[in-house]
ZAMARGU-4260 file (C-alpha; in steps of 0.2 Angstrom, whole numbers, plus 5000, padded with zeros to 4 digits):
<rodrens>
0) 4708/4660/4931 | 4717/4649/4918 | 4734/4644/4919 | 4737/4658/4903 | 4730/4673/4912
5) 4740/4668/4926 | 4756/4670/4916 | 4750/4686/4912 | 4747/4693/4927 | 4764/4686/4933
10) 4773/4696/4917 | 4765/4710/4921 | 4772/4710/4939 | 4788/4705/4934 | 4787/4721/4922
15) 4784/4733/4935 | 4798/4726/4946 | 4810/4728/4935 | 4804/4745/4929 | 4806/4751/4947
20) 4824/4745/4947 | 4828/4755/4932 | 4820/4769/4942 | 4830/4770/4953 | 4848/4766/4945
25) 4844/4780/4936 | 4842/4794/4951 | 4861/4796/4953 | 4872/4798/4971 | 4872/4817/4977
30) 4891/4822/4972 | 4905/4828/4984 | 4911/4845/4980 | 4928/4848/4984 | 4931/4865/4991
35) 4945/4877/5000 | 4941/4885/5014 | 4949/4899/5026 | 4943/4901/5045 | 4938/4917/5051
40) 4952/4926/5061 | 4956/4944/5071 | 4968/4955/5062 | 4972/4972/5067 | 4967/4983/5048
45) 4971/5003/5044 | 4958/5012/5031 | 4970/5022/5020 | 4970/5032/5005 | 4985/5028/4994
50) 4994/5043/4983 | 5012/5044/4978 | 5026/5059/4981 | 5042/5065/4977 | 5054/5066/4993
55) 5063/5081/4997 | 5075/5085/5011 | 5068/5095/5024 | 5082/5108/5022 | 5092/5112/5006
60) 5102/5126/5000 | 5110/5132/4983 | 5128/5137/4989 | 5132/5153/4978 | 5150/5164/4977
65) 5150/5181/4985 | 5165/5186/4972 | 5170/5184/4954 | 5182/5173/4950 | 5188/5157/4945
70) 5189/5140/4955 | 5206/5135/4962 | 5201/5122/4974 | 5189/5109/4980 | 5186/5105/4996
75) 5172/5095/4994 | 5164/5083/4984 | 5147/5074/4977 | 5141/5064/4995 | 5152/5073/5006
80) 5147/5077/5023 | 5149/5095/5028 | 5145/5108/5043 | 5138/5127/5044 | 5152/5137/5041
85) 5165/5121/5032 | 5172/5128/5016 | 5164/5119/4999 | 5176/5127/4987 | 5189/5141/4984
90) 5188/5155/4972 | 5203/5166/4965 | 5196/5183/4963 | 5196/5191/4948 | 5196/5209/4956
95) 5205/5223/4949 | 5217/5232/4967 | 5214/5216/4975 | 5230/5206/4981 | 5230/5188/4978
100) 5218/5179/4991 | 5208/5164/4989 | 5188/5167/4994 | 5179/5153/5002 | 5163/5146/4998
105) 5154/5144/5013 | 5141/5129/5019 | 5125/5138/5025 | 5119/5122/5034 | 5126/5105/5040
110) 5121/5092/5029 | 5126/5083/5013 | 5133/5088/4999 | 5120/5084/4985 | 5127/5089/4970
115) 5145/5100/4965 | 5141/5110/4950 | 5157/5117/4945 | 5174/5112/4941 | 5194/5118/4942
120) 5196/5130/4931 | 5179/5135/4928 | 5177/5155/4929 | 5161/5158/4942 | 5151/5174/4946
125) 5138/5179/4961 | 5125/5172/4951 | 5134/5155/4947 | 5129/5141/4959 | 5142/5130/4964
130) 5134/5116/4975 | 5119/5108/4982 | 5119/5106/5001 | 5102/5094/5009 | 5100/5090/5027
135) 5095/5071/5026 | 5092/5068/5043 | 5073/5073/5039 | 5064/5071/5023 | 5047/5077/5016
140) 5034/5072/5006 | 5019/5085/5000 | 5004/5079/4995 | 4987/5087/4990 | 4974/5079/4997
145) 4954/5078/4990 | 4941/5088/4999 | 4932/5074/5003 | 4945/5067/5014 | 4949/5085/5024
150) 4940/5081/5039 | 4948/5067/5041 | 4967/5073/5041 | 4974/5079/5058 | 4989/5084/5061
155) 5003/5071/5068 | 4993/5058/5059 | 5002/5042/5054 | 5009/5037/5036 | 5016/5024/5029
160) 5030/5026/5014 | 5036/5014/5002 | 5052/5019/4990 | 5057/5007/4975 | 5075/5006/4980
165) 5071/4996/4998 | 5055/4984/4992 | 5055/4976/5008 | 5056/4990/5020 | 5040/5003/5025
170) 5045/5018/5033 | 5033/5028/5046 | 5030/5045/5044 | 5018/5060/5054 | 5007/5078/5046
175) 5016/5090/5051 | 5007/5104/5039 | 4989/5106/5035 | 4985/5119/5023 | 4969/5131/5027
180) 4961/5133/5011 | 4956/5121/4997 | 4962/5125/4980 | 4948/5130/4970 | 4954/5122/4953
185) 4958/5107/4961 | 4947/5104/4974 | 4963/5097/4985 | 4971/5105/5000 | 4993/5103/5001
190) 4997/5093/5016 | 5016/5090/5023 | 5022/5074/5029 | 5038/5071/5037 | 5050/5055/5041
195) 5064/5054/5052 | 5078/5048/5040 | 5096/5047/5052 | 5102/5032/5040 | 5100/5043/5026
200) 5090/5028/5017 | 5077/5042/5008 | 5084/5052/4997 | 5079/5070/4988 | 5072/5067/4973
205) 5066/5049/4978 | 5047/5041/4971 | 5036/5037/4984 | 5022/5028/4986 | 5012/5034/5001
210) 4997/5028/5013 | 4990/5040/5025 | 4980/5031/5039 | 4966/5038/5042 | 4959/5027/5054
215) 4966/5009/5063 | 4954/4995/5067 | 4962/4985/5081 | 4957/4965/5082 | 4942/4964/5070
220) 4936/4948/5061 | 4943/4946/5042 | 4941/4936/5029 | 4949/4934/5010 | 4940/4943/4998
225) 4938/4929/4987 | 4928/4921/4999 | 4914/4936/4996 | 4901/4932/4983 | 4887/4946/4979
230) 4888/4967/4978 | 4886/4978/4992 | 4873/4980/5001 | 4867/4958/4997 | 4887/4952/5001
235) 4886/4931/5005 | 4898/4918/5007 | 4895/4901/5010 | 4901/4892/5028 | 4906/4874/5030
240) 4896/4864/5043 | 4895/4845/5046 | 4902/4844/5029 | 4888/4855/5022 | 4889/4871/5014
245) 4878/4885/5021 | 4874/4901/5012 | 4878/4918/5025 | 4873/4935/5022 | 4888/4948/5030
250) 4890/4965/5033 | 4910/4972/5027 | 4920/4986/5034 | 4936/4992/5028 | 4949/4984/5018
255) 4968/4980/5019 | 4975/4973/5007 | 4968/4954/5002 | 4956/4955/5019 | 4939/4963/5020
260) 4932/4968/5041 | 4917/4956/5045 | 4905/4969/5053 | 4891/4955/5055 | 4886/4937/5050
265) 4902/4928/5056 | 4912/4920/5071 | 4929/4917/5072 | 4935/4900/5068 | 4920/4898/5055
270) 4925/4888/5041 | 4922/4901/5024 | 4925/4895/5005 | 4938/4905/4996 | 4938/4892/4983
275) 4924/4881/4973 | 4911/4892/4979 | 4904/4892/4959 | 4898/4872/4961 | 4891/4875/4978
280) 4870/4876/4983 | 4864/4876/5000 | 4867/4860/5010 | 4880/4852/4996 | 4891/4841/5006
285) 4908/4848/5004 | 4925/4838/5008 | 4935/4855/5014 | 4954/4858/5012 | 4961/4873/5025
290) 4971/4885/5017 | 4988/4886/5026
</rodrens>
């Protein structure tokens, strides 16, 4: 071969080296998906069915007068405390033979006062209420409740109220009432729920937001629902292991607030994604950041 062809033959090589070289600058580095994670843990979850109610004192009572006349005197007022039998108000009679006597209006219960309606002054008859009178010390909700849910209300079974005027504070409450029939319009049956109340926190005429539990699942795995990709029945999420991202079918059970039940597909302590998911592939190396 002359010395021409073998310059050739060297171009030619040199060529292809460096055309290999660009080959593979060109085939970029896997990248590192950052990601937020959350281990699977045990929590003690309650299936509930929310509705809301008004609260009412279990007992209450629309003191009236038994005689005509007009208010002299009163004994008590809005808030007050009283006792069967204690005097609320008096009442000069305004009875034609009848000497001058004051009447008393009489307490039917012990309780609170709710409400005074009348003043000094004011001329009442028997058909003229004069005060409100609630027992606080236990209050009531009632609620009507689907049919689809009947079979699974007992009676003495657990609720859980929230009022707007104590944010912070859940009060417990029990059935104590379960009404035979289903109302045909409605397709609902009435239920009672009552709370103890001796601080006299819940008051009559009080909105309540109400969960009735209709069944408590003690130490099950959880997990956030953001970390749940999918719809029922093909739910995934994707695990961290060795850095790597691994896609897991899971069965769910009930839900409580921001956790879902794992019935099947996950240990405790596994690493799940709750954030970042939207980049991630099977086997994408991760660098994981717990949430706290």
């Amino acid at each position: 071969m002359s010395s021409s062809g073998k310059m050739i033959v060297v171009a030619f090589m040199l060529l292809a080296v460096l055309g290999c070289q660009k080959g593979e600058e060109k085939q970029p580095a896997k990248a590192i998906i950052p990601v937020k994670v959350s281990k699977v843990e045990f929590k003690d979850l309650d299936e509930t069915v929310d509705y809301v109610g008004d609260i009412r004192a279990q007992e209450e009572a629309v003191i009236y007068s038994k005689v005509n006349g007009k208010i002299i005197e009163k004994v008590k007022e809005d808030g007050s405390l009283v006792n069967k039998g204690e005097v609320v108000a008096y009442i000069d009679r305004d009875e034609v033979g009848f000497k001058f006597e004051k009447a008393p209006v009489e307490s039917p219960l012990t309780g609170i006062i709710g409400r005074v309606y009348v003043d000094i002054g004011e001329n009442v008859t028997t058909q003229t209420p004069i005060a409100l009178v609630v027992d606080m010390v236990r209050v009531e909700i009632d609620l009507d409740i689907p049919e689809k849910y009947y079979s699974k209300i007992a009676l003495d079974q657990k609720a859980k109220i929230k009022v707007d005027a104590y944010p912070d504070e859940e009060f417990s409450g029990r059935v104590t009432k379960i009404s035979p029939v289903v109302d045909l319009s409605t397709r609902a049956a009435p239920i009672e729920i009552a709370i103890d109340n001796p601080e006299h926190k819940l008051r009559s005429g009080m909105f309540s937001k109400v969960s009735l539990v209709l069944s408590e699942h003690k130490n099950v795995p959880v997990i956030l629902k953001e970390a749940i990709m999918g719809k029922e029945p093909n739910l995934y999420v994707y695990v961290i292991e060795n850095q790597k991202a691994v896609l897991r079918k899971i069965t769910v059970g009930i839900r409580q607030g921001p956790y879902y039940e794992v019935r099947d597909g996950l240990r405790e302590g596994d690493l799940v994604v709750i954030m970042g998911q939207q980049k991630l592939y099977e086997g994408a190396q991760v660098i994981a950041e717990e949430e706290k």
